[in-house]
N, C-alpha and C positions, 0 to 999 in steps of 0.2 A: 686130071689136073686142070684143065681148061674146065671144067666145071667149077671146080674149089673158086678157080680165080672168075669168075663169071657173078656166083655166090659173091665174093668179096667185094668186085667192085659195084655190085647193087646195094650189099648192105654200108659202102661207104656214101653210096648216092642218095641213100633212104639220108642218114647221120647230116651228108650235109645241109637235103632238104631240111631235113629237124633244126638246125642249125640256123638256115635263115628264116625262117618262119618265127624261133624264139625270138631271136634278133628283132623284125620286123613285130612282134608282139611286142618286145620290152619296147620299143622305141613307139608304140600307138600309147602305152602306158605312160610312158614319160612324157611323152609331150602332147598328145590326144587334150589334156586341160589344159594346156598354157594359154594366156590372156594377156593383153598389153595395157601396161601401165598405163591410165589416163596422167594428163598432167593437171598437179594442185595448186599449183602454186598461184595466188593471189585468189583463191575462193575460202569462203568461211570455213571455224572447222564444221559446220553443219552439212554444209555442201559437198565437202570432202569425204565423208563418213558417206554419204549417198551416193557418191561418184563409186565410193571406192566396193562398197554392196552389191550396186548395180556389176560390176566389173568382175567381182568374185576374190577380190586382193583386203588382206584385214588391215586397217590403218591405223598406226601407232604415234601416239604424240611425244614425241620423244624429248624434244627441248623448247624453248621459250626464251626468245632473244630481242633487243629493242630494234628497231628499225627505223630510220626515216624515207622509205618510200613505201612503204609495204603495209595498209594500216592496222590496227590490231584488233586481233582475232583470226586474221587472217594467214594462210599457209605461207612459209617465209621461203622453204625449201623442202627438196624430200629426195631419198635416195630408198629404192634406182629409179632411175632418174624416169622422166615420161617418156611412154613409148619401148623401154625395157619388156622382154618377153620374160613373163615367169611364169609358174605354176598357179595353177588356181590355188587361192588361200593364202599366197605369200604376203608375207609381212612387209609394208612400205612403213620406212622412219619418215617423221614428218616435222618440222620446226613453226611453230605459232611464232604469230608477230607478235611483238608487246603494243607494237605503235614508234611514234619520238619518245626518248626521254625527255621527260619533262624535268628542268630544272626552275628552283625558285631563286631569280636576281634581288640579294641585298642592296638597301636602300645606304649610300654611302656619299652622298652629297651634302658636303660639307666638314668633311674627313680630310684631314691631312691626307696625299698618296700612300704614304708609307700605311697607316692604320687599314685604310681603304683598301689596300694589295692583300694587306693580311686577312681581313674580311671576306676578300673574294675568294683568295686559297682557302681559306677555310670551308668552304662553302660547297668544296671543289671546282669551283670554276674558274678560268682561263684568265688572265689578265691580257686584254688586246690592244690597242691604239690609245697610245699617250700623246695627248694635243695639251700644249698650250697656248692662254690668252693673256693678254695684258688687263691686267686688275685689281681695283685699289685691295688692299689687305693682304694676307699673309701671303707667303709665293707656297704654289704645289699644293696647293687648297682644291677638292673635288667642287668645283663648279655645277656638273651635268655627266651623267652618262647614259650608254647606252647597252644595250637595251634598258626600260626604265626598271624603275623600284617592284619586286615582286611578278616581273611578267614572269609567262613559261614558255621557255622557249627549248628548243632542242639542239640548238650550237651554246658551248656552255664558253662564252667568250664576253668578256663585259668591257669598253671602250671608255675611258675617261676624257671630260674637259677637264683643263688643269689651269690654276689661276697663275701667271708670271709676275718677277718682282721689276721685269724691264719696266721703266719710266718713261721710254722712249715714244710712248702712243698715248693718247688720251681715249682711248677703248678701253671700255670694257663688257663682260656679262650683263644685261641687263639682270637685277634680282627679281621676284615678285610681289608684287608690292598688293595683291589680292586678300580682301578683309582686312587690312589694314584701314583705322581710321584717318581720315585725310590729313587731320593733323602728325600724325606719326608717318603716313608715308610722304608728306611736303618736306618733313624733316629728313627722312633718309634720303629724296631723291634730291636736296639740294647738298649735302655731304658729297655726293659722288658728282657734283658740281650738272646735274640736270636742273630744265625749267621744267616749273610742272603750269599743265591746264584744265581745266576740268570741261568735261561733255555731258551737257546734258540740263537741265533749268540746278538752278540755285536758288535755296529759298528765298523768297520774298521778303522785305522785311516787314514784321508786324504794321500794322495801321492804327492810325493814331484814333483816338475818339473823335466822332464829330465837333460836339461842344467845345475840344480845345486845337482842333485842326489848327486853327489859325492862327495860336500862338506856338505852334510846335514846330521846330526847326527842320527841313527834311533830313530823315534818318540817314545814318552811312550803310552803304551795303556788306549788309549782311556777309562772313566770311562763309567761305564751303564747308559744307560738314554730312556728315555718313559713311558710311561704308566702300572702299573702294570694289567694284564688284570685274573691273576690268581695266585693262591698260594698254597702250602703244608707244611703245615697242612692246612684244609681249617679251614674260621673262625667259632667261636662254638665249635673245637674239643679243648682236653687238648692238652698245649705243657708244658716244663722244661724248665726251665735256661740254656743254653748251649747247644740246639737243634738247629739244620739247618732249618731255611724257606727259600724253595725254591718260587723265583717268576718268573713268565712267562712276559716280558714285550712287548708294543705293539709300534712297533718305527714310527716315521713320515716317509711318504713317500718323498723318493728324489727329487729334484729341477727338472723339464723337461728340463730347461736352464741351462747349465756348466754356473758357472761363469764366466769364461774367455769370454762367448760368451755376458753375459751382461755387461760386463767391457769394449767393446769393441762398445759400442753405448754408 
């Protein structure tokens, strides 16, 4: 009897040796390959694919989203996360940056609000800070805004100056009065009650003949005339009724042929 049971408890000591020894097998098996996650995030997917090679982890691009801090191309996020223990071979999801959304801002200066708001929804983008100024012409007239016409930017919010119908100020926007010829900008900047002055030489007045110098009266000067090519205050900024705009104008260049020498064929 003492034999049987001698037999039995060897053959359950062999069973449990076998037992831990599988054990201690499965478990060199299972986890004998595991590796750690490097982290991706903010390297190209170039970089990523080599991190992820060198490491023994396969990397999958799973989604593609805009970002504004993360620039594009670059890994946005990934799960599991870095530093995770897995298997060799395991599959890491990865999200690419796109970059900012870039949106393009309509040009809507000189738009009633109402049209201009609907412009900008359209557009899908935001309508942000309504300012008014005092200004001759219609009231809630787009002035200026911001960001400008066509930039790209990635907050899709667009900020209006707005023209008021209060009387109360003699402010207003100055306009731009740039390529305007001097004649048509003296006329608009006196409408809005400005003095104008110009910078910069004014032509000469022609010169009389020698031969009759002496009976010829001296000439009156010559009015301004060319292109305006610049101005102060520039336009955008506040001016008053009774303020000075200076403008810089741009003259044609002189004949290469004196008259007299084409008068003369």
């Amino acid at each position: 009897m003492k034999r049987y049971f001698r037999i039995a408890l060897t053959a359950l000591a062999m069973l449990a040796v076998m037992l831990i020894s599988a054990a201690i097998t499965l478990r060199i098996a299972l986890h004998g390959h595991e590796v750690t996650i490097p982290d991706f995030a903010g390297l190209t997917v170039a970089e990523a694919s080599e991190a992820a090679l060198r490491t023994g982890v396969d990397l999958n691009i799973e989604n593609k989203f805009y970002s504004t801090t993360v620039p594009v191309g670059r890994i946005l996020s990934q799960a599991p996360a870095a530093g995770s223990r897995v298997r060799h071979g395991w599959q890491v999801r990865v999200t690419e940056s796109l970059g900012p959304q870039q949106v393009t801002i309509p040009d809507v200066v000189g738009e009633p609000v109402e049209q201009a708001s609907m412009n900008i929804r359209k557009m899908q983008l935001d309508l942000g800070t309504l300012a008014h100024i005092d200004a001759p012409g219609d009231p809630d007239m787009t002035l200026a805004q911001t960001p400008l016409p066509n930039a790209g930017v990635d907050q899709p919010r667009v900020n209006l100056l707005l023209s008021s119908s209060a009387n109360t100020s003699t402010a207003f926007v100055t306009p731009s009065f740039v390529g305007m010829s001097f004649a048509a900008a003296n006329r608009a900047a006196m409408a809005l009650g400005l003095r104008v002055a110009v910078i910069g030489d004014v032509p000469a007045a022609p010169a009389a003949p020698v031969a009759e110098a002496a009976a010829v009266v001296p000439a009156a000067p010559v009015a301004p005339s060319g292109l305006v090519t610049d101005q102060s205050p520039e336009s955008g900024f506040r001016s008053n009724k009774g303020e000075v705009l200076r403008l810089t104008l741009a003259h044609p260049a002189p004949s290469a042929t004196p008259p007299a020498a084409l008068a003369g064929h």
